[in-house]
C-alpha positions in Angstrom: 0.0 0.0 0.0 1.0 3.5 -0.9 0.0 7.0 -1.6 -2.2 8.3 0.6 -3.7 5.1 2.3 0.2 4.3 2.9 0.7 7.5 4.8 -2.1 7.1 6.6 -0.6 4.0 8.1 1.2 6.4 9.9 -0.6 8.8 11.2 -0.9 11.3 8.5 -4.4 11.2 6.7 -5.7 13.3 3.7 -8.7 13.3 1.6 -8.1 10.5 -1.6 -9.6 9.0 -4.0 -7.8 6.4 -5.2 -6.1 3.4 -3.8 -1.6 3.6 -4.7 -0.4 -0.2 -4.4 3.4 -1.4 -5.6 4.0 -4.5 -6.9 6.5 -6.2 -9.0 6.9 -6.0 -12.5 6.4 -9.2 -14.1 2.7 -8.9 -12.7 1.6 -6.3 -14.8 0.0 -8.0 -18.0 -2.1 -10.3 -14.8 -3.0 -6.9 -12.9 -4.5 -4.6 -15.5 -6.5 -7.4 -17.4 -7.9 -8.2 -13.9 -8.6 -4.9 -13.1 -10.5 -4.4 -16.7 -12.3 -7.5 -15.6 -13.6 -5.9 -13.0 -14.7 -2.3 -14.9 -12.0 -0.4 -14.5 -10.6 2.0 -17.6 -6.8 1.9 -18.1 -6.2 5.3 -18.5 -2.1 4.7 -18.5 0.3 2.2 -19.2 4.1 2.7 -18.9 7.0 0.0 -17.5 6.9 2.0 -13.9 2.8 3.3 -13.3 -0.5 1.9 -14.8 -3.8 4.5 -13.8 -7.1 3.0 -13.7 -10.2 4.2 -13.3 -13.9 2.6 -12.8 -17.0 4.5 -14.1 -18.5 3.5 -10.7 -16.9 6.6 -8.5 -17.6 4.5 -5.4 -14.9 1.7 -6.9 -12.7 4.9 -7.7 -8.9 4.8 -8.9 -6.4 2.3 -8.7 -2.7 4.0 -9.4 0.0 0.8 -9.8 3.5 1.3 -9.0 5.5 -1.5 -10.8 9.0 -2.3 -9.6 12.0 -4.7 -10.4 12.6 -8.0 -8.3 15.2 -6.4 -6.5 13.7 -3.5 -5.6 10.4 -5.5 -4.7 12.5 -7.9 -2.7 14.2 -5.0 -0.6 10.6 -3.1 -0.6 8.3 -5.8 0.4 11.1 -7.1 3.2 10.7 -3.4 4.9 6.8 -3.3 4.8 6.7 -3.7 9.1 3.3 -1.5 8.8 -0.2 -2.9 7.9 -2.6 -1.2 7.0 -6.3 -2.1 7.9 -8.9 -1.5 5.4 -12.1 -3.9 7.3 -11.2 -7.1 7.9 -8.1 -6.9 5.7 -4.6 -6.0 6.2 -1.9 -4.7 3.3 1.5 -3.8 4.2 3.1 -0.9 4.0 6.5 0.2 3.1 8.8 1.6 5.3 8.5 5.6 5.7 11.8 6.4 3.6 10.9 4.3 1.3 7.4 6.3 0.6 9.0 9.2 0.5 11.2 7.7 -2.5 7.8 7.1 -4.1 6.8 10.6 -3.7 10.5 12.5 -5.2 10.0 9.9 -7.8 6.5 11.0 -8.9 7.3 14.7 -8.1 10.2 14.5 -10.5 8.3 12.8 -13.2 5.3 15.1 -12.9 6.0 19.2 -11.0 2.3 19.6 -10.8 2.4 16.9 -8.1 4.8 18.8 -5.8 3.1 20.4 -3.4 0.9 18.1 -2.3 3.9 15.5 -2.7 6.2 17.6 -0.1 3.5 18.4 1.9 3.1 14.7 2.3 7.0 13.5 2.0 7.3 17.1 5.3 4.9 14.7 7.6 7.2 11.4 7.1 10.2 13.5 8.4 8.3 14.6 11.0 8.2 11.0 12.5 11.6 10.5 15.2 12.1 7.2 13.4 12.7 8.1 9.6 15.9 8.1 8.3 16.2 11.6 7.3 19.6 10.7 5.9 18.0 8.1 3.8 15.2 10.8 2.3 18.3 12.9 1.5 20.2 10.3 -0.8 16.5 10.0 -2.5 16.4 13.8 -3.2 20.2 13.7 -4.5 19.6 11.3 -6.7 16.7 13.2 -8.4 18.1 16.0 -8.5 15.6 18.1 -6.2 18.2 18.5 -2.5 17.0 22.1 -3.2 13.5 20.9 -1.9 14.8 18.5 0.7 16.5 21.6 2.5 13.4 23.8 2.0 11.6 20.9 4.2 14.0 19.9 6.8 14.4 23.6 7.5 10.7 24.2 8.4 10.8 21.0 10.5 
């Protein structure tokens, strides 16, 4: 679990309407013909993200995050958090590595940035992220300019 529902795991909750999951590559083709199956419009298909989204606004959006097996292994091995949604549980990845998930989409789309930092400002808020962590995420896109604009309103 990701996005929003991810970040609510701990502690930080926001309005959404669409459920963020990550799962490994190779189960793409499966996912989105399973998710037609079940109504939903593929609005976007790339190696990294499928968007999908069901006419019925109760079922709302499904975002898909696909990564490699290594990643997945080193993702999925973190995931300590659950998340309950009823009588079901999905785990959650660790706080650094969400906020990875967020530079990631706030490099590939800017008009995501606000609400992105807003949401990557609350993770470094919690005394057990690894703020050094978040900062090698930042370097490596490019955007330690925004890192420092955070940390320095913490």
């Amino acid at each position: 679990m990701a996005g929003a529902l991810g970040l609510h795991a701990y502690g930080h909750s926001r309005a959404t309407f669409d459920l963020d999951v990550v799962t490994v590559s190779a189960a793409q083709v499966r996912l989105v013909a399973a998710l037609e199956a079940l109504g939903y419009e593929t609005l976007h298909v790339s190696a990294g993200y499928s968007n999908h989204q069901h006419p019925d606004a109760d079922w709302g959006g499904v975002d898909v995050i696909y990564v490699d097996e290594q990643t997945a292994r080193r993702l999925f091995a973190g995931c300590s958090r659950k998340l309950r949604i009823g009588d079901r549980e999905a785990p959650v990845p660790r706080a650094e590595h969400l906020a990875a998930m967020k530079v990631q989409a706030m490099r590939n789309d800017p008009t995501r940035l606000v609400q992105d930092l807003a949401d990557v400002q609350e993770l470094l808020r919690l005394p057990s992220t690894d703020r050094a962590e978040v900062l090698r995420y930042f370097e490596k896109a490019g955007m330690v300019e925004w890192y420092e604009r955070l940390v320095a309103t913490l």
